[in-house]
N, C-alpha and C positions, 0 to 999 in steps of 0.2 A: 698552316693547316687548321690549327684551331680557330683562326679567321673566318675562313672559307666555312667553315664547316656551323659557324653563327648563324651565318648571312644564310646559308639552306634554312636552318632551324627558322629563321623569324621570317623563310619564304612560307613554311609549312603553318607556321601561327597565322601566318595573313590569311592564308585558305579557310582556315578552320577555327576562326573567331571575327575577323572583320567582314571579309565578303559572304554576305549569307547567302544560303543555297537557292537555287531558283526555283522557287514552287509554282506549280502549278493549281489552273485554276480548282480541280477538288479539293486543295487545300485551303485553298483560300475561300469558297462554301462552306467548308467543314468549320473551318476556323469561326466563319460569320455566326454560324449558328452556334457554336460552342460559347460565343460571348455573349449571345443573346440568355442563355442559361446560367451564365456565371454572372450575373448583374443583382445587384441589392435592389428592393419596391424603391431606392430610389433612382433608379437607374445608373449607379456607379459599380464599377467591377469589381466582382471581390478579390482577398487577395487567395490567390491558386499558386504551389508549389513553385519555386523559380524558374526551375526547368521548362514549365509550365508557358509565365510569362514570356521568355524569350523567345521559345517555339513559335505563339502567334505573332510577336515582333516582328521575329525575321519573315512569320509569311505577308504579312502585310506591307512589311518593307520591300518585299522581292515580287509585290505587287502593287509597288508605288499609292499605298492607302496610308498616309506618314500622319496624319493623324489616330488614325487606329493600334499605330505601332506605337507612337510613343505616350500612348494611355496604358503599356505594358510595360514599357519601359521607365514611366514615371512611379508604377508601385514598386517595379525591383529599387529602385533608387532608396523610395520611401519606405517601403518594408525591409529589404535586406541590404540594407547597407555594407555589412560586410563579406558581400557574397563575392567569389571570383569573378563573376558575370556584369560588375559596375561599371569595372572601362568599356565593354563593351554596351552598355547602357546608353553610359556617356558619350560614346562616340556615336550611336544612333538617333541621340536627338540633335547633336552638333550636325549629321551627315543632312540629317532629311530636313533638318531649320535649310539646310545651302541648297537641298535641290530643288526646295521650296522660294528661294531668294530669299529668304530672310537672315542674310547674313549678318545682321547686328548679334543678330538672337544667337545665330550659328557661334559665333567669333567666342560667346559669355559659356557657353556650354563647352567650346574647344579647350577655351584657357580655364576650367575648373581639372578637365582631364587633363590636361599638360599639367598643372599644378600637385595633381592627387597619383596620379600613375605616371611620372614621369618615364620609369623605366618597361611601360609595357607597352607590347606594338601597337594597341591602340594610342595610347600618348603618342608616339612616334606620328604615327599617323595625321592625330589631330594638327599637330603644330602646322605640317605641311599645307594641309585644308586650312589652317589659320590664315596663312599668309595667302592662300587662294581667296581667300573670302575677301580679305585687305585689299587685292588686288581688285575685286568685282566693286568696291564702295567708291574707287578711285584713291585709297589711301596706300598710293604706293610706295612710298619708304617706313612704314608700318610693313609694308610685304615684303620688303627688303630685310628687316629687322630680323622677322619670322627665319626667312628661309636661309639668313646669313647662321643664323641661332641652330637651324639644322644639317646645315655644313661643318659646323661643328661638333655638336652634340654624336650624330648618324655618319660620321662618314664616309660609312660603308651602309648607310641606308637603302631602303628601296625606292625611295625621291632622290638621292644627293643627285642623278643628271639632271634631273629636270629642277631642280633648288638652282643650282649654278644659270639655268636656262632664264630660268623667272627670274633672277636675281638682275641678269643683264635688262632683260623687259621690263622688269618695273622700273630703274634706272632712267631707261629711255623714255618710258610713257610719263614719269616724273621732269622729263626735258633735263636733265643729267647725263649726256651725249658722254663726255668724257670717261664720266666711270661705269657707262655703260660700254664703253669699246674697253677698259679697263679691265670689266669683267669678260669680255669678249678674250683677251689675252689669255686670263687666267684661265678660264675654261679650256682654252686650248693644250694649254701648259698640262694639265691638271688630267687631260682624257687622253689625251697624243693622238692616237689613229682612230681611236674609237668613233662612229658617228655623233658620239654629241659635240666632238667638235668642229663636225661637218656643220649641226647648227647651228653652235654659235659664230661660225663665220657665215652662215645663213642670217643670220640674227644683225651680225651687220649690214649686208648685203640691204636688206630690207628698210633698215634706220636711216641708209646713205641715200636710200629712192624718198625714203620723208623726207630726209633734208634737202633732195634735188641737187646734191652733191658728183655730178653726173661721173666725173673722172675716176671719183671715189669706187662710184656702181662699178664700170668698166674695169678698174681695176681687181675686186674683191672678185666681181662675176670669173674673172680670169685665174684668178686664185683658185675659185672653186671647180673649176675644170677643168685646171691644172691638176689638183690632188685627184679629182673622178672618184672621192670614197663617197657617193651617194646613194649606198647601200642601207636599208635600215636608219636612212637619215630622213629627219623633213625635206630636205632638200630634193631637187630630179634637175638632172639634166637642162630636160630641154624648157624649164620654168628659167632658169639661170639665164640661158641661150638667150628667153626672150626679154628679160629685162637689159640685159646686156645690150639686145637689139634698141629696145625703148630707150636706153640712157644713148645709147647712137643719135637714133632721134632729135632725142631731147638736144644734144651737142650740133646739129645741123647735117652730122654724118649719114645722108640720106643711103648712098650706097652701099657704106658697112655695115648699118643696118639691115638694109634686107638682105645680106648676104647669111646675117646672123638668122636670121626669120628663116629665109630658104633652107637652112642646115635641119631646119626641125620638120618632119617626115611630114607630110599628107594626109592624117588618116581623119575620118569623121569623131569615131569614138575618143580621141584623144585631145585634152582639152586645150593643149597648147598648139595642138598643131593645127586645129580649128582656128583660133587665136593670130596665128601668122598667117594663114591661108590670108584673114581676112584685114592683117594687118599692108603687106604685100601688093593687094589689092589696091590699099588706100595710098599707100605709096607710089601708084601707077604703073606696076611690074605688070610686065606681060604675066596673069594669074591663070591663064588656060587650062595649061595642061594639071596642075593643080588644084582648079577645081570639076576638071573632068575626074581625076583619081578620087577626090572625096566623092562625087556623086556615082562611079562604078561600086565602090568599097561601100557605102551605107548601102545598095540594094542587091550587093554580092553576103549580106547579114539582116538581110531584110527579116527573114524566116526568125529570128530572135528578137523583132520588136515589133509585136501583134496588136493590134487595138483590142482590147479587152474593155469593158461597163461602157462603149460607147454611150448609149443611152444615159446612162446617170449624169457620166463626166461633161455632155455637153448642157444638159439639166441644169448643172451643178457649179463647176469649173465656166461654163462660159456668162452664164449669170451674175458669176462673179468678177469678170473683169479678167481670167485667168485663162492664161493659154493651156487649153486640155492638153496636150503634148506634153509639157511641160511637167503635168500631174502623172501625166502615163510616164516619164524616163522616171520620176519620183515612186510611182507607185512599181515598176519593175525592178526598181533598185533595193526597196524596202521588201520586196514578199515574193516575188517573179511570178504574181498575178495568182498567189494561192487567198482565199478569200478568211481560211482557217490558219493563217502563219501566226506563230506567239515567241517573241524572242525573248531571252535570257533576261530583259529587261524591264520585261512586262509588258510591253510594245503587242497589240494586236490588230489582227487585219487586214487589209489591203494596205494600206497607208502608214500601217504600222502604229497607231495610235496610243497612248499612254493614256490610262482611264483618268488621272487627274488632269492631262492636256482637253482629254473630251469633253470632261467638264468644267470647262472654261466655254466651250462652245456650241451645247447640246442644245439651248434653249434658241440662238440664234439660228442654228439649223433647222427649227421646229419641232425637236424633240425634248418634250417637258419635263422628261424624268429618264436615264438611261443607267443597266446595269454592264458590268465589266462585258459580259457576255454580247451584249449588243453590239459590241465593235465588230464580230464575227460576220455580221449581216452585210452586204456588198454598200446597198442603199444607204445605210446608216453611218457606214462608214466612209465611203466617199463624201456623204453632205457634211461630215462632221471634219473631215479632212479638207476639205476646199473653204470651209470658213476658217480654219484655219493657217492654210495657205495664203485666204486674202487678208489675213489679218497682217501677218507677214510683209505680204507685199506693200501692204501698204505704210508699214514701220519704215519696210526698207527702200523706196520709193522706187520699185519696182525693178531693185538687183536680184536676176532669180540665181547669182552666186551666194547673197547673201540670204536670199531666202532657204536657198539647199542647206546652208552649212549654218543657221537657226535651227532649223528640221533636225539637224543629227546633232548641234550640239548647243543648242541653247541663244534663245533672244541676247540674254547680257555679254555675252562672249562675243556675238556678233557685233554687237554697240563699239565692245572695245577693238574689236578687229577691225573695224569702218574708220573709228576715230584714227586708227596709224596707218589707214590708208591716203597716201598723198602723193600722186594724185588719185582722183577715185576713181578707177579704170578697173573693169572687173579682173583683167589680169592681178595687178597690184594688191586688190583686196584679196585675191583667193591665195598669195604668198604668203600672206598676213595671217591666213587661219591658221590658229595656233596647236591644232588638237591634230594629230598625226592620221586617226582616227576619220577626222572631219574634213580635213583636206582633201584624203583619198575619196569621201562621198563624196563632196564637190566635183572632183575630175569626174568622177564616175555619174553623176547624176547628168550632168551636164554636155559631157561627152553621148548619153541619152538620149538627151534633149535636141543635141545636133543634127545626132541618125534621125530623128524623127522628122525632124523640120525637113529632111530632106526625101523622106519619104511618103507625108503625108499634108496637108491642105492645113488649115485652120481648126474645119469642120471635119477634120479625121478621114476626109475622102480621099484616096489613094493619087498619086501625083503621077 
């Protein structure tokens, strides 16, 4: 009882000291101009009561301005040392060094609050992000360290599933297969029916298609549709279904394969069944009546996917090399075509933009100087979103799985999720997304993307 009743309490600390609140943009004006007041002739900030500093902190961090925050965050450190308000100090410049990439920096900041606040949830916290960051440098038994350290420490953490999770991934991205199924065991052991141990036999599942272990795929895929707990798990279904079908393949088994393909339903919007429709095809199956149901089914939901900014998008989107379609299932997914949308992330606009994402971009779209506000404007937003996109594209040499799931969760997560893609088959890579989050955009973007191709031209004219 008194267990349980911990793990609530450091649910309630996490709300109300790590995740800062979502401000909005008057606050984040108000804020601007309040700093322009509070500055010395020589333009350095003075110090203002603590309560003070951390208030603009968190607005400028819940509006991704992470240099503005942690010039608040650096006088609480340096003026009030002693204050209750440190670890969270600490853990704001360690957060926004990682969403910035600068995990080196992130990593020196983590390990002073691991060191100084071991026992507050931000410590807690930090360690986790620690090993997160070891993972993004490629130092993965550094990340193995970390999160083995908080399977300890937290065992009733709010990481320990996902610690156990990492723990087998970096294993195997270290080419340490062994004690990566190792941890695969123990995970299992350790969760019993829970979905994380749905993933980590997901987790094999995936490692066995790296290694081209084909017997192995078939067997584990069997395993995991045997149990059916794919509730609240990474895992689905009919993703299982179709590797299972690909390791068929791969083994010569033309037949069982497509029998495996044919088990997964028809539909446009659905990203696996797109996937087999066109897998089926290639296998030489009579695919008729199959893709007679995908092309009734996308214009039996036609009325849900509108060409909206035609004009810009081909402006813009086609100038670049970027199939407008493509931007339309992305731009439907991210706002459903509201031009004024602002998510909890600070994401604004069609496209859903991130003002530090935009400004990476604004000058190559011709815009010389832009404020947060500007992303609200349709024009400005699409141009600044499709440079974007092409940048993207052309990282990922034109996976727009890999591009969707950059878009929602980050270029260097994608890098790594490419890397444990073998072979690189969009199916395989979109298994591989690691963020539960980011996967489901994927199916969903893409799934998008399908209905549209099949109901619209190149050039957005009606099919």
């Amino acid at each position: 009882m008194k267990k349980t009743a911990s793990i609530v309490l450091i649910a309630i600390i996490a709300v109300s000291t790590v995740i800062a609140q979502n401000y909005g943009d008057k606050a984040l004006a108000s804020v601007i101009s309040k700093d322009r007041g509070s500055r010395a002739s020589n333009g350095s900030l003075l110090t203002l009561a603590v309560e003070e500093h951390m208030y603009r902190a968190d607005v400028y961090m819940s509006n991704r301005q992470f240099p503005s925050a942690r010039e608040h965050w650096g006088i609480v450190l340096k003026s009030y040392p002693a204050s209750s308000s440190v670890p969270r100090a600490l853990f704001g410049m360690g957060r926004s060094n990682m969403w910035e990439r600068n995990y080196e920096t992130a990593i020196t900041w983590f390990e002073r609050l691991i060191k100084d606040y071991p026992d507050t949830f931000e410590g807690q916290e930090g360690l986790a992000y620690k090993g997160a960051c070891h993972v993004r440098l490629g130092q993965n038994l550094e990340a193995v360290k970390a999160y083995e350290q908080y399977t300890v420490l937290f065992p009733f953490g709010k990481r320990i599933e996902s610690s156990y999770l990492n723990i087998l991934d970096a294993y195997r991205e270290a080419g340490e297969y062994e004690l990566a199924n190792k941890w695969v065991d123990k995970t299992r052991q350790r969760f019993g029916s829970l979905p994380t141990s749905t993933n980590a036999l997901h987790a094999r599942l995936r490692m066995e298609v790296y290694r081209a272990n084909w017997a192995s795929v078939i067997k584990t895929a069997n395993d995991l549709l045997q149990l059916d707990n794919f509730r609240d798990s990474m895992a689905f279904e009919y993703e299982v279904r179709y590797l299972k079908g690909f390791a068929l393949e791969k083994m010569g088994n033309k037949i069982a394969a497509g029998y495996e393909y044919s088990r997964i339903p028809a539909d446009p919007s659905s990203y696996f069944g797109g996937l087999a429709t066109d897998r089926l095809e290639e296998l030489g199956v009579d695919n008729a009546a199959r893709r007679s149901a995908m092309k009734f089914k996308s214009r039996s939901i036609a009325g849900n996917f509108p060409v909206r900014y035609k004009g810009e998008l081909l402006r813009y989107a086609s100038l670049k090399g970027i199939d407008p379609r493509f931007v339309l299932a992305i731009m439907k997914q991210e706002s459903s075509f509201r031009a004024n949308a602002k998510s909890p992330a600070a994401a604004r606009g069609l496209l859903q933009l991130t003002f530090d994402t935009a400004l990476k971009f604004n000058k190559k779209a011709g815009f010389t100087s832009i404020k947060a506000a500007d992303l609200y404007r349709p024009s400005v937003n699409i141009a600044i979103g499709t440079e974007y996109i092409a940048e993207l594209q052309k990282e990922f040499s034109g996976l727009y799985e890999a591009v969707a799931a950059s878009y929602n969760g980050g270029e260097d997560n994608v890098a790594r999720w490419l890397a444990r893609s073998k072979p690189r088959e969009p199916a395989i890579f979109a298994a591989e997304v690691g963020f539960s989050e980011t996967k489901r955009y994927v199916f969903k973007v893409m799934g998008n993307y399908r209905v549209y191709k099949e109901l619209y031209n190149a050039d957005l004219s009606p099919k």
